[in-house]
Structure formats: structure tokens, C-alpha cells
C-alpha positions in Angstrom: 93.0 131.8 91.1 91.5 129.8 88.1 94.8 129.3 86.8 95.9 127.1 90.1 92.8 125.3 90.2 93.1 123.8 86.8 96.6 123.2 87.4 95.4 121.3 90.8 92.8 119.9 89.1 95.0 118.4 86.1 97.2 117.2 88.6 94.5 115.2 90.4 93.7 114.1 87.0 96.7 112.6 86.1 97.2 110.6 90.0 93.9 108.9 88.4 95.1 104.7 88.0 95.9 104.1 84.4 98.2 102.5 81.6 100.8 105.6 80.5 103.6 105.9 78.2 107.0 106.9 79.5 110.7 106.5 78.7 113.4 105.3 81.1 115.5 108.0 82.6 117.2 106.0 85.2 117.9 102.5 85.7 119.6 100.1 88.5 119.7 96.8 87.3 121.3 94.8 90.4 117.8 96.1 91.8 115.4 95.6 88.8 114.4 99.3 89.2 113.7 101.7 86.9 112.7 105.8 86.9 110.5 106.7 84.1 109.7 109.9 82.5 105.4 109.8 82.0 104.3 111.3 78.6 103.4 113.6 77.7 104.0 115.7 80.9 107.5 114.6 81.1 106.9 114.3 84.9 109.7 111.1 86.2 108.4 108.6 88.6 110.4 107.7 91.8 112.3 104.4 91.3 109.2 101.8 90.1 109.8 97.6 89.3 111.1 97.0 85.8 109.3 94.1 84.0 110.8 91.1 83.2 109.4 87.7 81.5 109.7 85.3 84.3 111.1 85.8 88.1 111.7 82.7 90.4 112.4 79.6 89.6 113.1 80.4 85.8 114.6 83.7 85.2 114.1 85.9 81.9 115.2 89.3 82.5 116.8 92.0 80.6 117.1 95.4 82.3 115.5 98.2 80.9 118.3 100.6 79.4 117.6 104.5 79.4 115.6 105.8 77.0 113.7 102.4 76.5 110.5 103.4 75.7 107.8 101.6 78.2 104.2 101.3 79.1 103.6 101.3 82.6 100.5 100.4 84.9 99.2 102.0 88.7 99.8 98.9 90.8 97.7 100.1 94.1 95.2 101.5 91.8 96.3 105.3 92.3 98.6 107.6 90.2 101.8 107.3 92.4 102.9 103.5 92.3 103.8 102.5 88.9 104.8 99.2 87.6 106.8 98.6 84.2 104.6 96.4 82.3 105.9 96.2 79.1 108.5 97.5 76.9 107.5 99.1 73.1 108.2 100.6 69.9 107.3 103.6 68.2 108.4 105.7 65.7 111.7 106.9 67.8 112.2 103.4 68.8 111.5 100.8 65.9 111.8 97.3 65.7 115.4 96.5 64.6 116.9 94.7 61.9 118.7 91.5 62.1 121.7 90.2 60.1 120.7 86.3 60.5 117.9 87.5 58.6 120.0 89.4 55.9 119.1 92.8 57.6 115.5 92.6 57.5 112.8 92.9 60.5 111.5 90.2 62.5 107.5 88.8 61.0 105.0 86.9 62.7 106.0 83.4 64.1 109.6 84.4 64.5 111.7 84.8 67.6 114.9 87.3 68.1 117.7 88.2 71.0 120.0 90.9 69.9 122.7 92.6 72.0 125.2 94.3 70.0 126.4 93.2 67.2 125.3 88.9 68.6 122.3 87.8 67.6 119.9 84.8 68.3 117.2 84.5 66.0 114.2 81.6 65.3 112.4 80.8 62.8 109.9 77.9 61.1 113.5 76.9 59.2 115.7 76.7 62.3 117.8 78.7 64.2 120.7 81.4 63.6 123.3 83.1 65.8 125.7 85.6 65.0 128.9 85.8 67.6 130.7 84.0 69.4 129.0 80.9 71.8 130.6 79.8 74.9 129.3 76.3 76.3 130.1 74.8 79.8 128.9 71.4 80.2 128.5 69.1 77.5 127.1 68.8 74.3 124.8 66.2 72.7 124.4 66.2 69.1 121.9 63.7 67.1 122.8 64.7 63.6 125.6 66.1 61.7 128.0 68.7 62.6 129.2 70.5 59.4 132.3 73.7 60.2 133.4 75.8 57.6 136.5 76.1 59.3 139.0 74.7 61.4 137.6 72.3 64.0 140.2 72.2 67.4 139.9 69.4 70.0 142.0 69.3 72.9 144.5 72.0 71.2 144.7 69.7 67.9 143.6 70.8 64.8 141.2 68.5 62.5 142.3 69.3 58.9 145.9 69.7 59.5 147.3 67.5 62.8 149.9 64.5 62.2 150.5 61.2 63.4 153.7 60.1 64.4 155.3 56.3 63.8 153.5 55.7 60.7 154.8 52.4 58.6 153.7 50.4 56.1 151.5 47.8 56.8 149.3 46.6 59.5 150.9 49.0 61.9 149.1 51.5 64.1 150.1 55.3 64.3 150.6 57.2 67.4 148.0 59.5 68.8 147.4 62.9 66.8 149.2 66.0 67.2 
């Protein structure tokens, strides 16, 4: 008998509104829902909101992937509605390097993305990406633009096109090839 009341008791205990620590166990994305595993019971919520930066009108949202280790909060106020409120590392989950920083750790007063192997990374120097960029729309630039390779316009190449009709003199060529 006093074993079931403590385990109704610890129960109660635990439906009791505060800020836990869990891991993802399940996620659906296209929903912005999450299941989390609450430590250190290992007990999984039903499906509960994933956090994200900004909703509306501006958007910043990466889903949570499993075993993301989260902190979640009681939204109602009791133990059974839980809200992803933030996402954190530990010692199972550290902080990871980045290549645009020669494969050190983000410090104070700098800013990184990293998916894979691309990376976007800010600092008080500027800003680095690794991987390929794909821009629709146009581009502005008020400065220089330096390549260390081959720059391609309109399928011509910079460093190595022709021109065509070229004379002596005051003459004009035709357009690159």
C-alpha cells in the first residue's frame, strides 16, 4: 500500500507546472510539433509546440530534430501541456565547431547557422559562409567584388572569353564569347 501511494504521490509531484529538461523523441515539422522525452523519468509528452524565434509576419524556424535536447515550460500552469521553450547543450550535446572559424567554437558577440557541412557565421570582422549560395533577385554591391576563381555571366567566362572582328586601329570588337 505505501509503495502505490508514493508512486501516486510522485506522480502528482511531477504534474506540478515547471521548467524540465527533455530530449525530442518525435518530431513533425509541417506541424511545428514535437514529442519529448521529460528527464529524468524518461516519461514522453503527447505531441507539444516546438519553439521557434519568430512566427507571423517574419518567420525564423528551424524544427527541432530527434534527440535535440530541449527545455520545456507548463503552458496552462499544470504538468500536462508543455511548450518547447528553448533548445540547449550539455555534455551529450555541445556547442559545435565551425570551419569559417578554423574549427573552433563560437564566443560571445558572434553569430552562427550550420546545417551540414554549410555554414553561416558573423562576427565583429564580417561575415563567412561555407557552401554553395543560390540568389533570386538581384544583387547590389557598393564595394569590390574580388573571386578567386572563374567569374561566369550569361554562360561567358571572365578570364578566358574572346572577341571576335578584332583589327587594328580604332575599330570595335564584337560582343564576348
Amino acid at each position: 500500500m505505501r509503495g502505490s501511494l508514493d508512486m501516486l504521490m510522485h506522480a502528482h509531484t511531477n504534474r506540478i507546472a515547471r521548467a524540465r529538461f527533455g530530449v525530442v523523441s518525435a518530431a513533425d515539422a509541417a506541424s511545428g510539433l514535437v514529442k519529448v522525452r521529460l528527464q529524468p523519468e524518461n516519461t514522453e509528452t503527447g505531441w507539444v509546440c516546438d519553439t521557434a524565434c519568430s512566427v507571423g509576419g517574419v518567420t525564423l524556424y528551424a524544427p527541432s530534430v530527434i534527440g535535440t535536447h530541449v527545455l520545456v515550460e507548463t503552458a496552462q500552469g499544470d504538468g500536462d501541456n508543455y511548450v518547447v521553450v528553448a533548445r540547449v547543450f550539455d555534455a551529450t550535446s555541445p556547442p559545435p565547431e565551425f570551419a569559417a572559424l578554423g574549427d573552433k567554437k563560437l564566443i560571445a558577440g558572434q553569430v552562427g547557422i550550420q546545417s551540414g557541412s554549410t555554414e553561416f557565421v558573423m562576427t565583429n570582422s564580417g561575415i563567412s559562409m561555407i557552401g554553395d549560395v543560390s540568389i533570386q533577385g538581384d544583387v547590389t554591391v557598393s564595394g569590390r567584388v574580388t573571386a578567386k576563381d572563374e567569374v561566369t555571366a550569361a554562360g561567358i567566362a571572365l578570364t578566358s572569353h574572346v572577341h571576335g572582328g578584332v583589327k587594328s586601329g580604332p575599330d570595335t570588337t564584337s560582343g564576348p564569347q
